[in-house]
Every structure is written in C-alpha cells, then in structure tokens.
C-alpha positions in Angstrom: 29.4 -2.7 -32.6 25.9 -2.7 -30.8 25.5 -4.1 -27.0 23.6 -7.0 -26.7 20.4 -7.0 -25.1 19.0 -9.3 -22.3 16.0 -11.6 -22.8 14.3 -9.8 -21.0 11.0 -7.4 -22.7 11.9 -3.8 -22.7 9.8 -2.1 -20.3 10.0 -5.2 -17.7 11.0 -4.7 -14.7 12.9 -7.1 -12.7 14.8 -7.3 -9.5 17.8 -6.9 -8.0 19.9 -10.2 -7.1 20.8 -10.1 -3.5 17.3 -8.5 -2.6 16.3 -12.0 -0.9 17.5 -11.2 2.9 15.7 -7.8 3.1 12.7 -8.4 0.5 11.4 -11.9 1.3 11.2 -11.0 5.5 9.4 -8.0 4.5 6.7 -9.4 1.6 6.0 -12.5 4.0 5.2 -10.5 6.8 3.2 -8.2 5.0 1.4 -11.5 3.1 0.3 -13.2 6.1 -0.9 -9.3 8.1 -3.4 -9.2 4.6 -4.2 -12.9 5.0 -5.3 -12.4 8.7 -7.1 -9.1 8.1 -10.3 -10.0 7.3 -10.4 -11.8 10.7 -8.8 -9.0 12.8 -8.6 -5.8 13.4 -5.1 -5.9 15.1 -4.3 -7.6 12.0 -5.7 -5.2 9.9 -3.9 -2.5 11.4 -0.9 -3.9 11.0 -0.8 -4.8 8.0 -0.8 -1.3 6.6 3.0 -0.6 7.4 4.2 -4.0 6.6 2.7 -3.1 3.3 4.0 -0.1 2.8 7.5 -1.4 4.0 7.1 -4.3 1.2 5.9 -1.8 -1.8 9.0 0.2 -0.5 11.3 -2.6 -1.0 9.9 -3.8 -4.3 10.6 -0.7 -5.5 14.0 0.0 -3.9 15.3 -3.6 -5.6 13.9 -2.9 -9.1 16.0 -3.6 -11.7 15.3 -2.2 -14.7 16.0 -3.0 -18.1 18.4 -0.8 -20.2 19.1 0.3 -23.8 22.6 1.2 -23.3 24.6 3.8 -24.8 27.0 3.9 -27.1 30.0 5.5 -25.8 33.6 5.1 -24.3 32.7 5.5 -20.9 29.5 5.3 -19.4 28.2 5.7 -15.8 27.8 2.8 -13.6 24.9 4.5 -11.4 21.7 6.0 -11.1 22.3 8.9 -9.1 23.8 12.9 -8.9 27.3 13.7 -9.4 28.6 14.8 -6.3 32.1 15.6 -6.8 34.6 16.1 -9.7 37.9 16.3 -8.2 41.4 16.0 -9.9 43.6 13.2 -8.7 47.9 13.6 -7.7 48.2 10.7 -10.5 46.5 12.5 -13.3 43.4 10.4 -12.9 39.9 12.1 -12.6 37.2 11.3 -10.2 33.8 11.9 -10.6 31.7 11.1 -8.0 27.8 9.6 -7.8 25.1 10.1 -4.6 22.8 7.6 -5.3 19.5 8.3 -2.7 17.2 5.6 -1.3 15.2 6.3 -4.1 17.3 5.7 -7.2 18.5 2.3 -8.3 21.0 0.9 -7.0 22.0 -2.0 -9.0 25.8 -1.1 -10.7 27.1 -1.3 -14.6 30.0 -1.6 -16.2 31.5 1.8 -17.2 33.1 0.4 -19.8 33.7 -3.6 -21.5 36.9 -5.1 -20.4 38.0 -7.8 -17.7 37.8 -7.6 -14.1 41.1 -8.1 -12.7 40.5 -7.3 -9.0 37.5 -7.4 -6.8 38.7 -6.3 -3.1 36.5 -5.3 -0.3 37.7 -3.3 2.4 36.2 -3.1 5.5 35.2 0.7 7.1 32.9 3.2 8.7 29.7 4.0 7.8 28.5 7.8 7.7 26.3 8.7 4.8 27.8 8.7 1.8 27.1 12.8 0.6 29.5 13.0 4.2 33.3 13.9 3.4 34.3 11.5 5.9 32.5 8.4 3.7 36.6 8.2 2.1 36.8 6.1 4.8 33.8 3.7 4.6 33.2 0.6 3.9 33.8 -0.1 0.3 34.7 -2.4 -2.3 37.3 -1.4 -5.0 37.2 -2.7 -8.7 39.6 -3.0 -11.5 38.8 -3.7 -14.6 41.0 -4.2 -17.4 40.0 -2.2 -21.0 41.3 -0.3 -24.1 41.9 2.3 -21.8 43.7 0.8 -19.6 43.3 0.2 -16.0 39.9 1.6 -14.7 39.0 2.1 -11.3 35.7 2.0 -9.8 34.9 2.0 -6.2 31.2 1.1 -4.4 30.8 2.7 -1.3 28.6 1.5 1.5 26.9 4.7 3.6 25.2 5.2 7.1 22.1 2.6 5.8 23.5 0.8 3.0 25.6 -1.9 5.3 26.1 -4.2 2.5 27.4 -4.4 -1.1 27.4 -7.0 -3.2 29.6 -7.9 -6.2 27.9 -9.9 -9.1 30.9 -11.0 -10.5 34.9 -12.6 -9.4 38.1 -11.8 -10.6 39.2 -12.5 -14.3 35.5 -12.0 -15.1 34.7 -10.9 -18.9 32.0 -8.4 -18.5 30.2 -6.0 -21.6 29.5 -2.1 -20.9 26.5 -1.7 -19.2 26.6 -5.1 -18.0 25.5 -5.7 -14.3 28.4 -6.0 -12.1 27.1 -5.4 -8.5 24.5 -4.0 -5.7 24.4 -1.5 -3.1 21.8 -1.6 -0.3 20.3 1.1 0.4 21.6 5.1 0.0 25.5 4.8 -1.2 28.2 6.2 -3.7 30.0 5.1 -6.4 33.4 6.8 -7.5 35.3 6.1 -11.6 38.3 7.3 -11.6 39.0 8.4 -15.1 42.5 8.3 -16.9 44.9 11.2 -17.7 43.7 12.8 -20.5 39.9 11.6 -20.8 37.7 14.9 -20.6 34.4 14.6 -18.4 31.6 15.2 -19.9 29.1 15.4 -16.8 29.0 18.4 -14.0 28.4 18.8 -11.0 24.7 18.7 -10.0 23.6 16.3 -13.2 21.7 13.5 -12.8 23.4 10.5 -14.0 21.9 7.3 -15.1 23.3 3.4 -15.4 24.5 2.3 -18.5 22.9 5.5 -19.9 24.4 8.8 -19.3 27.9 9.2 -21.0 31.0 9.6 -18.4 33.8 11.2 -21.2 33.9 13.6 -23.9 35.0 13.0 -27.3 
C-alpha cells in the first residue's frame, strides 16, 4: 500500500513546528537592523550577524518534504549512525548523531499507535558523549505489527528542548512527523529480537528514507 503524501509541492520546503520561540526573536531582530541600515552605520553593522543568525535558523528549522520508503522499518532521523549495540532483552539499538546541520524534525519508524509519550528529565552533555544515556530525553512507544517499538529523543549539550508532535493513543503513518529536537541531538530505535539491521556504523541515515531492517 503506498504512503500518502502531504499537500504540500514536492521540492517545497517548509518549517519546523515549534521553531516560533527561537526563529521569530531572531528574524525580527535581524528585520528591523536591515530596516534601520540605510540610516546608520551602527545599524548596518549590526545587522550582518543578526542576519546571519536568522539565515542560520531558517535553515536549521527546515522541514522538508519527503517521498517515503517503502519498508518495515524506516529511520526516524537525518543524521550518522553512531552505535549498533546489542540489548540484555534481545532487542537491537541503533543509534543516530544528528549535527546542527541536519534536520531535525523526527518520523515515524514504522505506522502503528503511540501508546506512551514520557519525558524524563536529565543532563545535557552532547549527545556523540557516552554519558548522554543519562540526558534529558523523551521515550516513545508505539504500538505496530511488530510489536512494541521503542524510540527514544535525546536532548544534547545545545539542544535544551524537544518537542513531541503528537499524545498518547495517537494513530500515526510511517514517515509521519512525530516530533522536534532543537539543535544537535540523538535519536535511539530499539529494534526487536530477530529483525536484522540493515544500516552500519558510519552511514548516513535519512528520515523517512533510509531503510532501518533487512529483509
């Protein structure tokens, strides 16, 4: 069965829900240094960073639109796999660094129900750090054919904020957008006994694009 595909025109690109604190500040400052620019030079010379720092955040909170992939499981970031590391339950986890420079809005690894939606509370050292275990996160369930899936958003030492696109008991479609992570962060899939991974170490990953499992 194909996904369905947003309204949106392929090749448009949108952004990010939850962008507003940190994007508006930043383009309004940047808006009124340009406005007053042609009047002074102070102005002027500010108004060159708080460019920059808009065109920066404009392109951090892009959101682009994706033709996703058909497949059992599918990443829910743009980023590098970090880690591949067996779990004591028989469960696999891969790992994904996402950078300041990748997107960071989240997908839905595969189409299910979200049965849980908790965040806990924690450090945060940057996320490539071994020690990021214990920052602050926010740990999803979702319910699919199979079975329970795990997926956990990790805040690291910039990204102080994550937020979750949809509640508990949620329906949500693979590849759908489930959630954002500010700035440079991780996301973990635990996948079950028996599913092979089909990424390594070192590969770039992208959302709703680059397959998870092996056949």
């Amino acid at each position: 069965m194909p996904h369905s595909q947003t309204s949106a025109p392929r090749g448009r690109v949108r952004l990010a829900r939850g962008a507003s604190p940190w994007l508006l500040p930043t383009v309004a400052t940047a808006a009124i240094g340009l406005a007053r620019a042609r009047s002074s030079k102070r102005a002027a010379v500010l108004a060159v960073p708080a460019t920059a720092l808009a065109a920066g955040m404009l392109w951090f909170f892009r959101d682009p639109e994706r033709e996703i992939t058909q497949g059992r499981v599918i990443s829910p970031a743009d980023g590098v796999v970090q880690s591949i590391m067996p779990w004591k339950d028989g469960r696999t986890r891969v790992a994904i660094f996402m950078s300041p420079l990748n997107v960071h809005v989240n997908r839905a690894p595969l189409a299910g129900t979200v049965t849980s939606v908790e965040h806990i509370p924690g450090g945060f050292v940057p996320a490539f750090n071994k020690e990021s275990e214990n920052n602050e996160r926010v740990v999803w369930h979702f319910d699919t054919e199979l079975g329970d899936i795990e997926m956990v958003q990790i805040a690291g030492a910039v990204a102080r904020r994550i937020v979750p696109y949809l509640p508990q008991g949620t329906k949500v479609e693979q590849g759908e957008r489930i959630g954002l992570i500010r700035f440079g962060s991780r996301v973990d899939i635990y996948l079950p006994e028996g599913v092979e991974v089909a990424v390594e170490v070192g590969q770039t990953t992208t959302a709703g694009v680059t397959r998870i499992d092996r056949d």
